[in-house]
matplotlib code that plots the C-alpha trace (Angstrom):
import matplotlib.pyplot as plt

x = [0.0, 1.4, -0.1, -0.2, -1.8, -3.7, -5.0, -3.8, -3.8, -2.2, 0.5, -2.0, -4.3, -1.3, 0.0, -3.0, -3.6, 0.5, -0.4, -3.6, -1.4, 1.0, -2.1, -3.4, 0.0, 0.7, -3.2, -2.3, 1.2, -0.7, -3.4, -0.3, 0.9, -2.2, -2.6, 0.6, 0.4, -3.2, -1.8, 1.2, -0.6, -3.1, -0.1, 0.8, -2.2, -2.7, 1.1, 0.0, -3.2, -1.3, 0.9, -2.1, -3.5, -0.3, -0.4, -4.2, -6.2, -9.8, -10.8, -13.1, -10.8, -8.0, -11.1, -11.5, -7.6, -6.4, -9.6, -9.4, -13.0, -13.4, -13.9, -10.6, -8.8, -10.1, -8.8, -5.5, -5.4]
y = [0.0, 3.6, 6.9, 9.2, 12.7, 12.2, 8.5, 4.9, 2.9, -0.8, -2.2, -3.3, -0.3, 1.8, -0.3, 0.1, 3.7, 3.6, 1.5, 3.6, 7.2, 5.3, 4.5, 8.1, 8.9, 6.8, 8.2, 11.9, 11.1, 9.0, 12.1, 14.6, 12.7, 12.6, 16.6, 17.1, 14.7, 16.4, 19.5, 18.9, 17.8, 20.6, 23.1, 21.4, 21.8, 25.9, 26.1, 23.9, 26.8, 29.6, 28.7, 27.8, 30.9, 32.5, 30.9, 32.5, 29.2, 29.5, 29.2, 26.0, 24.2, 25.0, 23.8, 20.3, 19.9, 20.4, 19.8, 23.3, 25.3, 27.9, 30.3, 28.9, 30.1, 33.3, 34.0, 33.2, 35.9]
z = [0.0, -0.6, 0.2, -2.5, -2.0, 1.1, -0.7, -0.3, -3.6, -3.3, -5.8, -8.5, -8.4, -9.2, -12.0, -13.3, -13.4, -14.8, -16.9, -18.1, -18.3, -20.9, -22.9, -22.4, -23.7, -26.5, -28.0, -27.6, -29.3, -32.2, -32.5, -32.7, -35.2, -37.1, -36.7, -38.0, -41.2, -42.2, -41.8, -43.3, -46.3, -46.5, -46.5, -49.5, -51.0, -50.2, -51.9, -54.8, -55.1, -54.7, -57.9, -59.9, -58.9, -60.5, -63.7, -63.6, -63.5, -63.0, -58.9, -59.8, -61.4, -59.2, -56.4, -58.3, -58.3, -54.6, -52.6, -51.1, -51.1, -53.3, -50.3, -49.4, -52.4, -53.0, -49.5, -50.9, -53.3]

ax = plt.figure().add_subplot(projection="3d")
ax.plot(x, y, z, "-o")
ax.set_aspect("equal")
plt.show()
């Protein structure tokens, strides 16, 4: 048994909670990583626009092409 803040847990109970913050952890890590990819990816795609927008493509087509809203692009310009 251990006392930790003011409450006694025994040896399995707090294994188990360990065991349930590495999980915690290992989802919020996986999620990140998730975020990060998406966003990545969606970058790509606003840099991909903003060319297209150079070379004076229409906005629907440009749209069609990279997945973006037209709202989206037209806030590019």
């Amino acid at each position: 048994m251990k006392e930790v803040v003011g409450k006694v847990f025994d040896e399995k109970e707090i294994e188990r909670m360990k065991k349930e913050q590495e999980r915690d952890a290992r989802l919020i890590y996986q999620n990140s990583m998730i975020y990060a990819k998406e966003e990545g990816e969606r970058q790509a795609r606003i840099e991909v626009a903003k060319e297209m927008l150079k070379d004076n493509m229409f906005i629907k087509d440009i749209a069609e092409i990279t997945k973006l809203s037209e709202k989206e692009i037209l806030k590019l310009k």
